[in-house]
C-alpha positions as semicolon CSV with decimal commas, in nm:
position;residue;x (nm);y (nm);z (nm)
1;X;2,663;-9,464;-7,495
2;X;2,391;-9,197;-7,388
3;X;2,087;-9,147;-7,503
4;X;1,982;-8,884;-7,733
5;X;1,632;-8,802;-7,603
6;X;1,510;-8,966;-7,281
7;X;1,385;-9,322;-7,341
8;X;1,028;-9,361;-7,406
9;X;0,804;-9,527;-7,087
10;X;0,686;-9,876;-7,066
11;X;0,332;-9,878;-7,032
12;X;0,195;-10,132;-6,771
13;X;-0,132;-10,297;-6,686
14;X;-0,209;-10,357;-6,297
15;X;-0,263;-10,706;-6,191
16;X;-0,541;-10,756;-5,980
17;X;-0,519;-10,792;-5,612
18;X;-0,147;-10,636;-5,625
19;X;0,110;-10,402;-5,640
20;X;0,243;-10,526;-5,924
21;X;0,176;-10,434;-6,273
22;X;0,264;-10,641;-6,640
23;X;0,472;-10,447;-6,887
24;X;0,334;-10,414;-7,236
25;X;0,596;-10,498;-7,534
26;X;0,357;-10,516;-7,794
27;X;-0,044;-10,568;-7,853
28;X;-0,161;-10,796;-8,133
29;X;-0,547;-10,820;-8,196
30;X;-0,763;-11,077;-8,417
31;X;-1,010;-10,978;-8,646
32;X;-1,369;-11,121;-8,673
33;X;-1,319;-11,438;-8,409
34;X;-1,663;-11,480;-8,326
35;X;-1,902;-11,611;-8,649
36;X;-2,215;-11,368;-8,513
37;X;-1,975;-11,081;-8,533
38;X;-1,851;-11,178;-8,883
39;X;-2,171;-11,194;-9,030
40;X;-2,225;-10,806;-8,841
41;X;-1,979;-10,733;-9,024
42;X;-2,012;-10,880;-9,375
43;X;-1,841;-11,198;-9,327
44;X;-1,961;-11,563;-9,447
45;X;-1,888;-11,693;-9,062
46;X;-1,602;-11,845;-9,055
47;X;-1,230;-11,749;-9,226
48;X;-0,868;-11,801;-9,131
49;X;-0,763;-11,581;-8,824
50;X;-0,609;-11,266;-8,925
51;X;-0,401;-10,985;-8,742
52;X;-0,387;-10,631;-8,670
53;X;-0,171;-10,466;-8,460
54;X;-0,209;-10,137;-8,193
55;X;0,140;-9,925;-8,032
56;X;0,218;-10,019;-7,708
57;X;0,109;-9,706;-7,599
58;X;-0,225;-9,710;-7,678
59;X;-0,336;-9,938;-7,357
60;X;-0,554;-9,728;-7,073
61;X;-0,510;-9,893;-6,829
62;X;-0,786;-9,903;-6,547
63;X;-0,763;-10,048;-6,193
64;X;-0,994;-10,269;-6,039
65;X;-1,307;-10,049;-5,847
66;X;-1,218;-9,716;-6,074
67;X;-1,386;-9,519;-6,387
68;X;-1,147;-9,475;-6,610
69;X;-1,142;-9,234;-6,863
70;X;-1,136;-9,254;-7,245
71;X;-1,147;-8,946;-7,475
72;X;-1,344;-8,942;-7,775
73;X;-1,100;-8,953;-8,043
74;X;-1,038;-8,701;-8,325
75;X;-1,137;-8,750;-8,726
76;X;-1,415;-8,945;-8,616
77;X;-1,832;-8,926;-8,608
78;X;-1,866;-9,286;-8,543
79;X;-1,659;-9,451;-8,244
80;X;-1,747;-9,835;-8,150
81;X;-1,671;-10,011;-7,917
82;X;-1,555;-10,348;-7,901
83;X;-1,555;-10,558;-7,572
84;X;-1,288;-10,875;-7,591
85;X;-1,087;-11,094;-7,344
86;X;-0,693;-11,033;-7,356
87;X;-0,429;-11,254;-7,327
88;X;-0,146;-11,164;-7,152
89;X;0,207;-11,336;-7,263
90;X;0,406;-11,462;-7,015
91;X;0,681;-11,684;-7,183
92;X;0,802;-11,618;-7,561
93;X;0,844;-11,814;-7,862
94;X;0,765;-11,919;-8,233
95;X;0,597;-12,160;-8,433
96;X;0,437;-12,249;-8,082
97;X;0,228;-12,582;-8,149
98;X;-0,118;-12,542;-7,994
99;X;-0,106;-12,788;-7,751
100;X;0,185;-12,613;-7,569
101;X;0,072;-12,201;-7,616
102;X;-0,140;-12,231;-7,284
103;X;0,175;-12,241;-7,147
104;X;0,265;-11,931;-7,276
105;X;-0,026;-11,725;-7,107
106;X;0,096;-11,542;-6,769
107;X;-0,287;-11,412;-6,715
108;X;-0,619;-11,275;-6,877
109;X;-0,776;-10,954;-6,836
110;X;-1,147;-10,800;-7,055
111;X;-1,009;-10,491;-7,257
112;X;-1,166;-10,315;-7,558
113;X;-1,057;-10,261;-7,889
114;X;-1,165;-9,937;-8,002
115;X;-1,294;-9,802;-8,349
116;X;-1,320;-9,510;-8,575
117;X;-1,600;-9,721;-8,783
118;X;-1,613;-9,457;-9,022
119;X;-1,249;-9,437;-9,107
120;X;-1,230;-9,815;-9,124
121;X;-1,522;-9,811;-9,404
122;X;-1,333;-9,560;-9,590
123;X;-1,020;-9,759;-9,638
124;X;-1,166;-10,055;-9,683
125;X;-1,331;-9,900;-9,986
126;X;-1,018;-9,744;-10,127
127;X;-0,830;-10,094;-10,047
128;X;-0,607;-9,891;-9,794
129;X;-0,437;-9,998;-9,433
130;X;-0,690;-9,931;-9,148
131;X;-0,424;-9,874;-8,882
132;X;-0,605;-9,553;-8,840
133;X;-0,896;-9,657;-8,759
134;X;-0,777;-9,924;-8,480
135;X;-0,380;-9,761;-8,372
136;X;-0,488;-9,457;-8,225
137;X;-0,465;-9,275;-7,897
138;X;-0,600;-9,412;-7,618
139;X;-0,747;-9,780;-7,828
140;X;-0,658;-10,015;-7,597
141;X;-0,892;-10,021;-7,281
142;X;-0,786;-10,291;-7,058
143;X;-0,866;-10,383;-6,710
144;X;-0,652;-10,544;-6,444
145;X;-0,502;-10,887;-6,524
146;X;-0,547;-11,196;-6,397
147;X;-0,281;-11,465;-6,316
148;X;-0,389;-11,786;-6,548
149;X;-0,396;-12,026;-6,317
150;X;-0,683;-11,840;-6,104
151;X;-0,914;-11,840;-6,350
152;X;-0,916;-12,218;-6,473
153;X;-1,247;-12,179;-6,679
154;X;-1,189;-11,892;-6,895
155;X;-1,238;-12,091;-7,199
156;X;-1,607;-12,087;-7,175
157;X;-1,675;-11,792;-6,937
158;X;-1,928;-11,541;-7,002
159;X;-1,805;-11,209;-7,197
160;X;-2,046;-10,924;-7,207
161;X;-2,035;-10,481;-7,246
162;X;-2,330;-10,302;-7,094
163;X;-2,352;-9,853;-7,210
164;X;-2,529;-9,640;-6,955
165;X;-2,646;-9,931;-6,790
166;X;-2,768;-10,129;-7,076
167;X;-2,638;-10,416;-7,287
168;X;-2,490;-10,392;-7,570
169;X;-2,292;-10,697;-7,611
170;X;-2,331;-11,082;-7,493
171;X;-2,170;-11,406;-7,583
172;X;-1,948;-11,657;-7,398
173;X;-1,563;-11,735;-7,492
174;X;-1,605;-12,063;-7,607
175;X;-1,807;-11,930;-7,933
176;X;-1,489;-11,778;-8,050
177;X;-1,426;-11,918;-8,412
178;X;-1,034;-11,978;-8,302
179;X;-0,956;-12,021;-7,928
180;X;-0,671;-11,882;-7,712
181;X;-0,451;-12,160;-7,776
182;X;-0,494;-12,153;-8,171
183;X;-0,441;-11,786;-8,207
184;X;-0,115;-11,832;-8,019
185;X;-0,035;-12,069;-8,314
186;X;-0,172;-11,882;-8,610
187;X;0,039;-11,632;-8,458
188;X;0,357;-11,669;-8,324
189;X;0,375;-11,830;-8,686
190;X;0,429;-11,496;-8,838
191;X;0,542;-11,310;-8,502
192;X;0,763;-11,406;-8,279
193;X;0,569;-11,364;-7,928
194;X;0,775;-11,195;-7,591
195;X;0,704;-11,170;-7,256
196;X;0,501;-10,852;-7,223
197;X;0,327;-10,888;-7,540
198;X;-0,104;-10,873;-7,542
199;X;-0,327;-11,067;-7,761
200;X;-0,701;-10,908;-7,854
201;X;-0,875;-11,190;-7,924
202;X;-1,194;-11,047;-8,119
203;X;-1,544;-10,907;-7,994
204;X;-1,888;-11,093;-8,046
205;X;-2,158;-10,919;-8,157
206;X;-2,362;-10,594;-8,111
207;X;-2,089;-10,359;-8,163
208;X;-2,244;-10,000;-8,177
209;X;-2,108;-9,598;-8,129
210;X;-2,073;-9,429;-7,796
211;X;-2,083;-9,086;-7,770
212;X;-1,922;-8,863;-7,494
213;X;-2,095;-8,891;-7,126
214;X;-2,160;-9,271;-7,229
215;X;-2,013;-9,506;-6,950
216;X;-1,916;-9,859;-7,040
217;X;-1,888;-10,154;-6,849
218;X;-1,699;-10,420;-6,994
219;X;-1,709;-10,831;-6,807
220;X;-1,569;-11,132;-6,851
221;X;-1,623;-11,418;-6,625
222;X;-1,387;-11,454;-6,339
223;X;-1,179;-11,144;-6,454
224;X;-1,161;-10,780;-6,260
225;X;-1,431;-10,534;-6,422
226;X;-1,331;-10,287;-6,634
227;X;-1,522;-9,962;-6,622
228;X;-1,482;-9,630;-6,859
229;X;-1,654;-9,264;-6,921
230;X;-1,584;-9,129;-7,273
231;X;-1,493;-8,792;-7,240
């Protein structure tokens, strides 16, 4: 059997301090995991985890000691930003019980999830999906993972996003309302997880636009940089 067009591209993520790189099956992102950001964001504090997804595709991936660069999307006056540590899935599975999912993890690496604000709003008010607002182009910043096992205190590291310079946002993993190992639960209930998929696991607060020129820094603890100019 041939193919009838030539078969799409894997997109990969480097890992740091090597010439290797992870390939990306799918990327999976939690919404409103840290209680300061729910509040932001009209929330009481605390809910059930819940699940968007982005394409594949939509990763930029940016090696350790570059700039990368992420275009200003179209459709959109108000573009956020959205700083978050990423799991990496090493081993597949489902119904994974939470004391067994940090098995699961091959690495970590600080990425950003990406929003048109403005489109979100709108479909929230007509009751719509809001893959628009979080699928597009060019979403999925993400820096260079890290193998699990070299960073043994992610759980409480420090997370933070600095614009131009200045910060924006500031927290520390361990205030996430659902940690690594219970969003692998929560979701490889209703997915089943593959090697090569990415987990988002939600921003703290102080979310805010950039515009193009901005430069963002993005940190967590332990993890390679990641750096970006919006174009």
């Amino acid at each position: 059997m041939s193919l009838v067009i030539s078969a799409c591209a894997t997109p990969l993520v480097p890992v740091r301090g090597s010439a290797d790189a992870f390939p990306v099956r799918r990327i999976y992102c939690v919404g409103r995991n840290y209680a300061e950001h729910q509040i932001e964001m009209g929330g009481t504090g605390r809910e059930a985890p819940f699940f968007f997804m982005k394409p594949a595709d939509a990763v930029v991936p940016v090696a350790e000691g570059q700039t990368g660069t992420l275009p200003y999307p179209t459709l959109t006056a108000d573009f956020h930003h959205e700083v978050e540590l990423v799991v990496a899935i090493g081993q597949g599975g489902a119904n994974i019980p939470a004391a067994q999912a940090l098995s699961h993890v091959w690495g970590y690496a600080v990425g950003l999830d990406m929003t048109r604000r403005d489109l979100q709003a709108q479909a929230k008010k007509a009751g719509r999906p809001w893959s628009i607002s979080k699928g597009f182009d060019a979403s999925a910043p993400i820096g260079a993972l890290t193998p699990a096992a070299q960073v043994p205190g992610i759980a409480s590291a420090a997370i933070e996003l600095r614009v131009n310079g200045q910060p924006r946002q500031a927290s520390r993993i361990d205030k996430m309302i659902w940690n690594v190992a219970e969003i692998i639960e929560h979701l490889s209930a209703a997915w089943t997880l593959a090697p090569g998929d990415l987990i988002f696991t939600g921003t703290p607060e102080g979310v805010a636009a950039v515009v193009r020129g901005d430069v963002l820094e993005a940190r967590v603890e332990g993890l390679a940089p990641l750096a970006l100019k919006v174009a």
